[in-house]
PASEBA-1860 file (N, C-alpha, C; in nm, 3 decimals):
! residues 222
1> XXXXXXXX> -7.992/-5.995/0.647/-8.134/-5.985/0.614/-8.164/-6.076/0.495 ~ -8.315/-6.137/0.484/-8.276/-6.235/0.407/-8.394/-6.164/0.331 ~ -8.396/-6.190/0.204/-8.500/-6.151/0.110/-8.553/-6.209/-0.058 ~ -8.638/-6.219/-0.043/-8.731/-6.321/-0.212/-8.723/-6.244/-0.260 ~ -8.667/-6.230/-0.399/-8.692/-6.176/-0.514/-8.762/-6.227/-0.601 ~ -8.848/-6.186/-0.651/-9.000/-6.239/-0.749/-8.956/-6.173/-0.884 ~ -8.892/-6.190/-0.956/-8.854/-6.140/-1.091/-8.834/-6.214/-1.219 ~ -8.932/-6.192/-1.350/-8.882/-6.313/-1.422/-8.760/-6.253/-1.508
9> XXXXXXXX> -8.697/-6.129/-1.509/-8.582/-6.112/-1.642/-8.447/-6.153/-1.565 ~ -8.410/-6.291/-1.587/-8.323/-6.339/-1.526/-8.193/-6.258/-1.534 ~ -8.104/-6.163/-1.598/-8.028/-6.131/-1.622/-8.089/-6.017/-1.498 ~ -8.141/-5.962/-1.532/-8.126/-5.836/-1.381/-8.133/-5.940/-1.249 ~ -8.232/-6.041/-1.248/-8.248/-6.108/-1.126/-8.095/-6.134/-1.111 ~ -7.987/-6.228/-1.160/-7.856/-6.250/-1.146/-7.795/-6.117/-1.113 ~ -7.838/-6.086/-1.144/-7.764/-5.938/-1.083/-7.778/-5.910/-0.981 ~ -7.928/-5.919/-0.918/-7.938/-5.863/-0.803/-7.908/-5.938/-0.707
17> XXXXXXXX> -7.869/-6.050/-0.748/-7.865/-6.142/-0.620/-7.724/-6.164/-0.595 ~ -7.641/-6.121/-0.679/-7.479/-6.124/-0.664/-7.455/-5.987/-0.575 ~ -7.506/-5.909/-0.655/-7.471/-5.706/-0.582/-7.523/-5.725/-0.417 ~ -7.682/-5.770/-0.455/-7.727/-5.732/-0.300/-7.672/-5.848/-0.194 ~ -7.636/-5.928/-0.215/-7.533/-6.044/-0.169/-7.401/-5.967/-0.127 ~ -7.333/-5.888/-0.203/-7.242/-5.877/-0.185/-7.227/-5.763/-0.061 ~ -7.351/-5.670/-0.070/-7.382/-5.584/0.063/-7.454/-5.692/0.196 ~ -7.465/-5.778/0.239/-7.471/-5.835/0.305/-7.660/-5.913/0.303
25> XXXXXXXX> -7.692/-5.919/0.222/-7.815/-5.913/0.203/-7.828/-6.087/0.177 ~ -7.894/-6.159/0.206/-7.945/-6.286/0.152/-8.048/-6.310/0.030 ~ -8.061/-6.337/-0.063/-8.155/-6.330/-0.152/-8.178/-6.443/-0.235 ~ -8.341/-6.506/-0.187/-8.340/-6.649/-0.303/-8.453/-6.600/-0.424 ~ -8.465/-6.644/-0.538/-8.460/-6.639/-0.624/-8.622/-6.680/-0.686 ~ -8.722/-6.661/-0.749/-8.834/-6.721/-0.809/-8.851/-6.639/-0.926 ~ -8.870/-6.695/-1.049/-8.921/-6.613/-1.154/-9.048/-6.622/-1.178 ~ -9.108/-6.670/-1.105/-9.305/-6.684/-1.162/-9.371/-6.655/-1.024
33> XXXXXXXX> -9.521/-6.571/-1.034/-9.584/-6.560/-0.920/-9.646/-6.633/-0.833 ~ -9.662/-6.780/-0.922/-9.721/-6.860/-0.827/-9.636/-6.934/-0.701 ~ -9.521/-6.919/-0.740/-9.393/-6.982/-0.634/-9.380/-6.876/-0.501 ~ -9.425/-6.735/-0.520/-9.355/-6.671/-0.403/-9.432/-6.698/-0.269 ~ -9.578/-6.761/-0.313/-9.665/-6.780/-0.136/-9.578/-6.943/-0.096 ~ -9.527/-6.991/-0.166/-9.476/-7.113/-0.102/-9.342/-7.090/-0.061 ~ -9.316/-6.983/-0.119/-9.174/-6.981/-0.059/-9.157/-6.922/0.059 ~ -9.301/-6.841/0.102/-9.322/-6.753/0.196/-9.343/-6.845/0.302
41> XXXXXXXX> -9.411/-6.968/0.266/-9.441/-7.063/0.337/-9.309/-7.129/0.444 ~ -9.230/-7.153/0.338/-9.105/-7.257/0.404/-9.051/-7.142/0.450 ~ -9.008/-7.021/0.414/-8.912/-6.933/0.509/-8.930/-6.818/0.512 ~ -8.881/-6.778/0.649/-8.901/-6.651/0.700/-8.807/-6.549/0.589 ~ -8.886/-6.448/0.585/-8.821/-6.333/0.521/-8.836/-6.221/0.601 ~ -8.734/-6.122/0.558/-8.697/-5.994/0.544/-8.834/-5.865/0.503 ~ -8.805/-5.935/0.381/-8.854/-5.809/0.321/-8.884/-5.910/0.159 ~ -8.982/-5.834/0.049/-9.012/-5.901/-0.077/-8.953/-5.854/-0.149
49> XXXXXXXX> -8.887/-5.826/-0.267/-8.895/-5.764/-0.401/-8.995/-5.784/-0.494 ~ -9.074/-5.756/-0.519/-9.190/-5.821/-0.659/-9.240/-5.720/-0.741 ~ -9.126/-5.796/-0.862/-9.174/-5.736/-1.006/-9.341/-5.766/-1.029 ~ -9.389/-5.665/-1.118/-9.536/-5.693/-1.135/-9.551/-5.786/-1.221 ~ -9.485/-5.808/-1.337/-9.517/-5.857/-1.481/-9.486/-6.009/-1.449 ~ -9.500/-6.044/-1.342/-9.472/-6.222/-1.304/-9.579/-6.300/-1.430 ~ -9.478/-6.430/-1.485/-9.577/-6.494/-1.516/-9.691/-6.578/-1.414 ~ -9.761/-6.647/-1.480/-9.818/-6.743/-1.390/-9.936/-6.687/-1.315
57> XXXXXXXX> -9.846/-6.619/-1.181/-9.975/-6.495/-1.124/-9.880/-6.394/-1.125 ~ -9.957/-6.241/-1.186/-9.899/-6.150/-1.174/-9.845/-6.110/-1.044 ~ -9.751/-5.976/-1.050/-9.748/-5.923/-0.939/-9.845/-5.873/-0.852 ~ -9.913/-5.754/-0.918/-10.102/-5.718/-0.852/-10.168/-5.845/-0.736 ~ -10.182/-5.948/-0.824/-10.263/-6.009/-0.796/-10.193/-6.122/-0.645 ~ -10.014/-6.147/-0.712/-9.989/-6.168/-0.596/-10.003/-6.140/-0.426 ~ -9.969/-5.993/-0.469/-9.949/-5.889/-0.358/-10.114/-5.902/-0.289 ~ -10.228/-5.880/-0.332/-10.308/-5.860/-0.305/-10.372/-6.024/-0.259
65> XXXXXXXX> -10.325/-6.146/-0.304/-10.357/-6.247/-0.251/-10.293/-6.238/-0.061 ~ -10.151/-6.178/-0.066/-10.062/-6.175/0.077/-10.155/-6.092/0.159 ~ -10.221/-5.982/0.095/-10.244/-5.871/0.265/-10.411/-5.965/0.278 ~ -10.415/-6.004/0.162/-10.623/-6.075/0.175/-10.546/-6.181/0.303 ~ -10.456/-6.258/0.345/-10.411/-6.351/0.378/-10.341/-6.312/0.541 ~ -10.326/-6.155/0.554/-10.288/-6.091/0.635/-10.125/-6.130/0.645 ~ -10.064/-6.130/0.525/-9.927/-6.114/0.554/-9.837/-6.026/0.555 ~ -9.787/-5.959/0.690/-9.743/-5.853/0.693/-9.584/-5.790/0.666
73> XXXXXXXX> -9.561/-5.871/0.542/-9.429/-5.878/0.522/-9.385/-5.777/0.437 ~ -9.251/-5.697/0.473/-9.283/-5.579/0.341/-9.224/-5.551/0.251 ~ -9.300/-5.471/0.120/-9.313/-5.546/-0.023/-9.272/-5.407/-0.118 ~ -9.146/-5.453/-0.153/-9.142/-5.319/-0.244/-9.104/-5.388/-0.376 ~ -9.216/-5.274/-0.472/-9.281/-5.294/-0.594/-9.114/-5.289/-0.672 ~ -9.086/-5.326/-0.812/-8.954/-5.341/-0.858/-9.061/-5.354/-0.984 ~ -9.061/-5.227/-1.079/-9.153/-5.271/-1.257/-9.099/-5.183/-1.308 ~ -9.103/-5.175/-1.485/-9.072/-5.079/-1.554/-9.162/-5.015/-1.580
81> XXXXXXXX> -9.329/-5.017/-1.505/-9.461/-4.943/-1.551/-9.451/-4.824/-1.458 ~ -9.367/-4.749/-1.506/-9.376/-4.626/-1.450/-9.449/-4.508/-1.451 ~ -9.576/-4.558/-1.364/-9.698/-4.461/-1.405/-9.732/-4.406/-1.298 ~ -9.802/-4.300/-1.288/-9.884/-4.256/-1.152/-9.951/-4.358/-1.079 ~ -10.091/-4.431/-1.216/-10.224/-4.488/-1.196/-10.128/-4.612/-1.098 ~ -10.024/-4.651/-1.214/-9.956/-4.803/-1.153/-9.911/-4.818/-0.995 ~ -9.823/-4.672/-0.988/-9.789/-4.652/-0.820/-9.909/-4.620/-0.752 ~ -9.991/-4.604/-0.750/-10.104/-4.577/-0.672/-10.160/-4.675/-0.643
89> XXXXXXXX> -10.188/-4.756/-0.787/-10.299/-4.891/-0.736/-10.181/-4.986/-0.636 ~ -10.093/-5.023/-0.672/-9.974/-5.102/-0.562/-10.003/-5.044/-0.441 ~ -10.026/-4.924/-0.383/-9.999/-4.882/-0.244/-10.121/-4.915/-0.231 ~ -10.207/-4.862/-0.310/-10.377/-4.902/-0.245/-10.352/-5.077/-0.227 ~ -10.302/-5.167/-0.285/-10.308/-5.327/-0.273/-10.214/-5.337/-0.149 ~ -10.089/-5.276/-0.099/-10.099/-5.322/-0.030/-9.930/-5.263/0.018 ~ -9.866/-5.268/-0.129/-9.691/-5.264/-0.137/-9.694/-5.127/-0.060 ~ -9.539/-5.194/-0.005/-9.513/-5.047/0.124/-9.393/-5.003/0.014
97> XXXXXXXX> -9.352/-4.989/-0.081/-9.264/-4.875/-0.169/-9.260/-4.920/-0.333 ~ -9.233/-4.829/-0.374/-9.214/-4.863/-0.521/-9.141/-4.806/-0.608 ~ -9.055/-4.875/-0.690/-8.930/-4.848/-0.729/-8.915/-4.902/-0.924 ~ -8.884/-4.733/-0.975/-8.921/-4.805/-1.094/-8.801/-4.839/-1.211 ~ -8.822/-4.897/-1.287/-8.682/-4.955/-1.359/-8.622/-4.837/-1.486 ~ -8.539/-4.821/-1.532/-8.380/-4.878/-1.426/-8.328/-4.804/-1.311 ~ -8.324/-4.868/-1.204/-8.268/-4.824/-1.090/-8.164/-4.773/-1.018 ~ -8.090/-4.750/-0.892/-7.965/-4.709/-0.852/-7.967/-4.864/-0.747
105> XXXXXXXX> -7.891/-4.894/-0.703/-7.861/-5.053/-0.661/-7.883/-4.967/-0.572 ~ -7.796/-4.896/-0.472/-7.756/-4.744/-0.362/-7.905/-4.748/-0.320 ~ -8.008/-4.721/-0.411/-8.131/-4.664/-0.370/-8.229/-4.759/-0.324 ~ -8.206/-4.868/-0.354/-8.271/-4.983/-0.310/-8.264/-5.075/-0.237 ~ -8.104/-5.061/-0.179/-8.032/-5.128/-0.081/-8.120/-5.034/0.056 ~ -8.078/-4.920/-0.003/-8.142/-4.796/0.145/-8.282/-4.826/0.155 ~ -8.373/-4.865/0.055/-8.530/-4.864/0.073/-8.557/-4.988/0.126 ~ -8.476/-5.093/0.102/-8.551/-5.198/0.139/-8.523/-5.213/0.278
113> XXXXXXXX> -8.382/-5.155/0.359/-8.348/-5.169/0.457/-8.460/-5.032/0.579 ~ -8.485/-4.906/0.538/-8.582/-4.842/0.587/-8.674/-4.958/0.597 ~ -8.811/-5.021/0.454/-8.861/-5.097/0.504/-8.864/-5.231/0.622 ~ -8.751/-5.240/0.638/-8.725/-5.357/0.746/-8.718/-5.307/0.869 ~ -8.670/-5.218/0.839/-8.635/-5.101/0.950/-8.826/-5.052/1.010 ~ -8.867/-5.011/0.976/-8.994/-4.971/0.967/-9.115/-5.076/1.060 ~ -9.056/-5.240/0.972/-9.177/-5.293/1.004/-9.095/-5.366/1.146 ~ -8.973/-5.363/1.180/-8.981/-5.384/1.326/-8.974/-5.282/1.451
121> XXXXXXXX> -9.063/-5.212/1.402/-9.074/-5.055/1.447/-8.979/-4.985/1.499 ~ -8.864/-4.961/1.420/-8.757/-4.884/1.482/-8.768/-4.743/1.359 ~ -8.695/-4.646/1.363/-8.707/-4.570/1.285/-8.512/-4.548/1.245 ~ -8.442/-4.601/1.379/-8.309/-4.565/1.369/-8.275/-4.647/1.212 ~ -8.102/-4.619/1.197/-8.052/-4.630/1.064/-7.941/-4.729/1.085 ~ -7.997/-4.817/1.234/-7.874/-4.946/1.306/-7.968/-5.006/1.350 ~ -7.924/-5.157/1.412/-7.959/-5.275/1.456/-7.882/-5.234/1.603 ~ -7.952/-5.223/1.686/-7.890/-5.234/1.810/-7.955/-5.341/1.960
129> XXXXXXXX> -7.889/-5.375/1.996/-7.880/-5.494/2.131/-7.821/-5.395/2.242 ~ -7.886/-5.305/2.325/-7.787/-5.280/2.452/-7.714/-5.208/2.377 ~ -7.570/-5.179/2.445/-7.469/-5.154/2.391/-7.350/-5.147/2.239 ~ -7.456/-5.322/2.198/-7.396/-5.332/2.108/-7.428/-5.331/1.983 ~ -7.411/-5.220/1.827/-7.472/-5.148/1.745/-7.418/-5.234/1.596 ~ -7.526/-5.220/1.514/-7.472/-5.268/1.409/-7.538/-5.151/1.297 ~ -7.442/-5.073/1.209/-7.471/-4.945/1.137/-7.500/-5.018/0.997 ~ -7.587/-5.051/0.942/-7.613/-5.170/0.824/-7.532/-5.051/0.682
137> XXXXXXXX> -7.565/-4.881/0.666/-7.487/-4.822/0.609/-7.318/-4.889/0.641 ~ -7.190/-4.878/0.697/-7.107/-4.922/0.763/-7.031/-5.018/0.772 ~ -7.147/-5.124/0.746/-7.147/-5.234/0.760/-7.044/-5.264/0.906 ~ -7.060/-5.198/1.014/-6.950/-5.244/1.117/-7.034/-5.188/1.225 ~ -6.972/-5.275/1.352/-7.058/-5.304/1.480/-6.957/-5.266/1.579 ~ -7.024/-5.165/1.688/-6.939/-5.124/1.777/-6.999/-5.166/1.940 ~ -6.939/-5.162/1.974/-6.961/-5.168/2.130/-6.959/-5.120/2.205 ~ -7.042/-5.031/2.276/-7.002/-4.911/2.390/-6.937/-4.816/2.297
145> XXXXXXXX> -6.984/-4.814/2.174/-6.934/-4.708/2.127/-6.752/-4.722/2.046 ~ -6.693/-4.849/2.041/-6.570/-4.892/2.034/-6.624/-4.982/1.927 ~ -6.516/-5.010/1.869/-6.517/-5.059/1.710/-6.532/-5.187/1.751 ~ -6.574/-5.318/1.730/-6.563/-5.431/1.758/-6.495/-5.528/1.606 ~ -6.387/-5.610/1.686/-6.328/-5.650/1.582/-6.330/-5.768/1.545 ~ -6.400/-5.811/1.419/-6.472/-5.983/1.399/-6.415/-6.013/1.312 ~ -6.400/-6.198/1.290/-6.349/-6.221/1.161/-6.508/-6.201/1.112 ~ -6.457/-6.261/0.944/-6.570/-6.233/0.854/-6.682/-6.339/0.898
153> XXXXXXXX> -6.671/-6.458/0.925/-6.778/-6.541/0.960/-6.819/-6.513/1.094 ~ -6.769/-6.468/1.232/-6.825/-6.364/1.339/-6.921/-6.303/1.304 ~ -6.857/-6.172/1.242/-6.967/-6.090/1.203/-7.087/-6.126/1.164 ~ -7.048/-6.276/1.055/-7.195/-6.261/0.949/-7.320/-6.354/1.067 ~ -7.269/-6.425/1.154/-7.345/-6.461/1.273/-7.392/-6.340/1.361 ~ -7.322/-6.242/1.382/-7.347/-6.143/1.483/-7.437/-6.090/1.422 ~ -7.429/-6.084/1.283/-7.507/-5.988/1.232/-7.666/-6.030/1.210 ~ -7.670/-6.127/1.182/-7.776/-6.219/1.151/-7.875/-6.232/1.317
161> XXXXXXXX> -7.803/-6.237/1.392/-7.861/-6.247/1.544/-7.915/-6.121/1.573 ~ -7.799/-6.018/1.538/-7.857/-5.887/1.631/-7.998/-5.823/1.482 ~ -8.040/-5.874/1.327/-8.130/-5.832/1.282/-8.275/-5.891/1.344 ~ -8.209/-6.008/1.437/-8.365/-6.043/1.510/-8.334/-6.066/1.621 ~ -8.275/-5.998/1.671/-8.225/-5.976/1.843/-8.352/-5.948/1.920 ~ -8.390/-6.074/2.006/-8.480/-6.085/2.117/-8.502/-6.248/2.047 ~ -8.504/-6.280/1.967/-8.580/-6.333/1.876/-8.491/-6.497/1.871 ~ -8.488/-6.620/1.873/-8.432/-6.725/1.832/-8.439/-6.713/1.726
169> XXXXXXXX> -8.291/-6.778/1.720/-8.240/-6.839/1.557/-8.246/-6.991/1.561 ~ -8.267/-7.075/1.489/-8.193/-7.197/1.511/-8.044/-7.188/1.451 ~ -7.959/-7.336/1.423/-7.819/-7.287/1.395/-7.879/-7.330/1.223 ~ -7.965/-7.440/1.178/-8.015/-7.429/1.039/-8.039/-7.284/0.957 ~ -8.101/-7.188/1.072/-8.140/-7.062/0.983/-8.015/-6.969/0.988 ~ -7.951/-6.954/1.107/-7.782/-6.906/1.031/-7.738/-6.994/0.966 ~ -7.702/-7.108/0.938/-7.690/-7.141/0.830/-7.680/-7.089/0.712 ~ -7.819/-7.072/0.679/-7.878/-7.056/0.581/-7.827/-6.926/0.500
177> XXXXXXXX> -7.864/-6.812/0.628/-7.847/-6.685/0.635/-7.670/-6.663/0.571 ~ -7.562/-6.700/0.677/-7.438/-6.662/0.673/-7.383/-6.719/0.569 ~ -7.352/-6.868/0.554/-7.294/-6.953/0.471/-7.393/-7.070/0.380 ~ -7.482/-6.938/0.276/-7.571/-7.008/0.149/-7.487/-7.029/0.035 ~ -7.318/-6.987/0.018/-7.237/-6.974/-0.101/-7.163/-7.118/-0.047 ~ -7.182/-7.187/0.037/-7.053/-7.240/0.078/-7.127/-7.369/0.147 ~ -7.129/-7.496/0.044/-7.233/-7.603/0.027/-7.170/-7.715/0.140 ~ -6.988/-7.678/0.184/-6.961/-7.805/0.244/-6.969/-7.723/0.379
185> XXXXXXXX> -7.020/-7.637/0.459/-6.989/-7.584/0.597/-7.115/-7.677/0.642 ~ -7.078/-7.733/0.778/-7.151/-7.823/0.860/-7.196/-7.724/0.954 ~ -7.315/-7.781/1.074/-7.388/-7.668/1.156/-7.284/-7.693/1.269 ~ -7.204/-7.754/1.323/-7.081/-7.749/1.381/-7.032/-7.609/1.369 ~ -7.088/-7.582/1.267/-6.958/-7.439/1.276/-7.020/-7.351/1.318 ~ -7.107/-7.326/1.341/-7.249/-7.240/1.428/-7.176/-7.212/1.544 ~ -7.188/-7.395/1.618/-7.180/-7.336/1.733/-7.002/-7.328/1.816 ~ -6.907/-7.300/1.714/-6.773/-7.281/1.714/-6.794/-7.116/1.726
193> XXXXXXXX> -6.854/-7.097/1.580/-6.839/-6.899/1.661/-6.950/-6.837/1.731 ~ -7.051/-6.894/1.719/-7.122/-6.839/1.848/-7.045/-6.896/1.991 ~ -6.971/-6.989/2.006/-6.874/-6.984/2.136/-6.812/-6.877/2.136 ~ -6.664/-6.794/2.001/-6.606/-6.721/2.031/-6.662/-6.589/2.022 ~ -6.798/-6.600/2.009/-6.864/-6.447/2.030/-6.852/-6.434/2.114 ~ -6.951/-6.535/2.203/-6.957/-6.532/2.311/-6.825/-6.491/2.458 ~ -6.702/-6.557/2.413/-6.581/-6.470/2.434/-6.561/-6.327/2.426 ~ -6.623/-6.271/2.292/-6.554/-6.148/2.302/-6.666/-6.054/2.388
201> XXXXXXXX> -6.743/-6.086/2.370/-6.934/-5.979/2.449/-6.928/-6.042/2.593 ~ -6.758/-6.126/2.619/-6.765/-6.120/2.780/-6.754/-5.993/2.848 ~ -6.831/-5.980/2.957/-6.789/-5.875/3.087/-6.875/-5.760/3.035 ~ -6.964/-5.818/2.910/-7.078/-5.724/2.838/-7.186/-5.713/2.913 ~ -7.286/-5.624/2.875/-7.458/-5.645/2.902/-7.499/-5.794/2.771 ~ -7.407/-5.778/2.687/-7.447/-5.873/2.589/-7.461/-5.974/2.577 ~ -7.504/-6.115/2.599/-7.510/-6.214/2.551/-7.569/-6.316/2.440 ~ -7.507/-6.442/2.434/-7.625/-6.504/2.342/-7.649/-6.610/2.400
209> XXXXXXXX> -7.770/-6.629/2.435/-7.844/-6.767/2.521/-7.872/-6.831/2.456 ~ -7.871/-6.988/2.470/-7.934/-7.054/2.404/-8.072/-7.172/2.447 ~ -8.128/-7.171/2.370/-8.285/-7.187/2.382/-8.339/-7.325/2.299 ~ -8.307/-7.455/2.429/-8.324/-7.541/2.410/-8.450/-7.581/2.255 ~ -8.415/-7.631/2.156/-8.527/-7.667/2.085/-8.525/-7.563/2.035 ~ -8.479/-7.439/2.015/-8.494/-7.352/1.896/-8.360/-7.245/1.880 ~ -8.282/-7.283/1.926/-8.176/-7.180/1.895/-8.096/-7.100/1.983 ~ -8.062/-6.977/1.894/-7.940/-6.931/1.979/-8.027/-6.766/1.988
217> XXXXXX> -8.017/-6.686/2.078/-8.085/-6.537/2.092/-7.994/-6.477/2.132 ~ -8.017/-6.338/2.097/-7.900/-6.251/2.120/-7.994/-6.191/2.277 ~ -7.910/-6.079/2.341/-8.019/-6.020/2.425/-7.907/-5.930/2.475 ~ -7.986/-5.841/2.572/-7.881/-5.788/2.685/-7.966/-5.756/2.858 ~ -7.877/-5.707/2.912/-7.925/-5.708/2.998/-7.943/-5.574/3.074 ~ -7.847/-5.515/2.995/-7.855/-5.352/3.005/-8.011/-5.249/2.968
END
C-alpha cells in the first residue's frame, strides 16, 4: 500500500517512514501543504496521513481544498490538537479518522489499513483474489487455505497486485511500490517474478494477465 505523509516535524516523519516501511507500507514524504495536491497529482495513493499544522497551506485548508475537488482518497488526521472542537471540524471537512499525538505505531498501522479497507468497499481484515488471501495483520498469503511460500521479492509483487486486484499495474508502479530502497533494480526484474508467480498460481483459479499498454492484473476465475 502506498501512502503520502504530509508532516513537517521531520524527526517523527523519519520515523514513520522507516517503521511503516518496515510493515510493508510504501510512504513518500512532503513537509509543507502546498506539495501534497501535486503529489496527488503524479501518483496514485493508498491512503493520506496529514498533519494539520503544515506550513505553507495548512492541514484544514488542505483537506478541504481535496473533497471541494472531489478527491476521494482517505485521509487520516495525524495533530497534537487534541480537542473535541478540532476532531469534529476535520470530520465535518472531510478526514475519514483522526489520530492524536503521541501515538501507538500498532494503532495506526490498523487505522489506516481499515481505511483502505473501507474505501475499496470491503469490510474483511485480508486482500483476497479467488482463492488466494493476503492477511495484511500476518503479513502471509495462503491459497486454498494452504500457506503459500514466496521469496521476499514474490511476495512484495504479489502483494502489491492482489491490493489492486482487478485493477492494472504497470511494471514502473511495482517498481515503485516493491523496490523504492533499492536504486539499481531494473524493470526486467518485474517481469522475472511475475513469470515465477505465475509458475506457482499454476493449475490455480489465479492468474496474472497482462494488459498490453498498461500492465500486469491479478484476477481469478473462480
Amino acid at each position: 500500500m502506498r501512502i503520502l505523509l504530509a508532516e513537517d516535524e521531520r524527526e517523527l516523519a523519519a520515523w514513520l517512514v522507516r517503521a511503516l516501511g518496515q510493515s510493508g507500507f510504501q510512504v513518500d514524504w512532503v513537509e509543507d501543504g502546498r506539495l501534497v495536491r501535486r503529489s496527488l497529482k503524479a501518483t496514485a495513493y493508498d491512503a493520506l496521513i496529514l498533519d494539520l499544522g503544515l506550513p505553507g497551506v495548512g492541514g484544514h485548508d488542505v483537506l478541504t481544498e481535496l473533497r471541494e475537488a472531489d478527491m476521494r482518497l482517505p485521509v487520516l488526521i495525524l495533530t497534537a490538537r487534541d480537542s473535541l472542537i478540532e476532531r469534529v471540524s476535520s470530520l465535518h471537512e472531510g478526514a475519514d479518522d483522526f489520530l492524536a499525538k503521541p501515538f501507538d505505531l500498532q494503532e495506526l498501522e490498523a487505522r489506516l489499513i481499515a481505511l483502505i479497507r473501507r474505501a475499496r468497499g470491503s469490510d474483511r481484515p485480508r486482500f483476497a483474489c479467488g482463492p488466494l488471501v493476503y492477511d495484511s495483520a500476518s503479513k502471509q498469503f495462503t491459497l486454498g487455505y494452504e500457506p503459500l511460500a514466496l521469496t521476499p521479492r514474490e511476495h512484495g509483487v504479489l502483494r502489491a497486485l492482489i491490493q489492486r486486484s482487478g485493477e492494472p499495474m504497470s511494471k514502473q508502479e511495482i517498481l515503485e511500490r516493491v523496490f523504492s530502497d533499492e536504486v539499481d533494480v531494473q524493470p526486467d526484474a518485474v517481469e522475472v517474478l511475475v513469470h515465477r508467480l505465475r509458475k506457482r498460481l499454476q493449475a490455480t483459479p489465479v492468474g496474472i494477465r497482462t494488459l498490453r499498454g498498461l500492465g500486469y492484473v491479478l484476477e481469478s476465475s473462480a
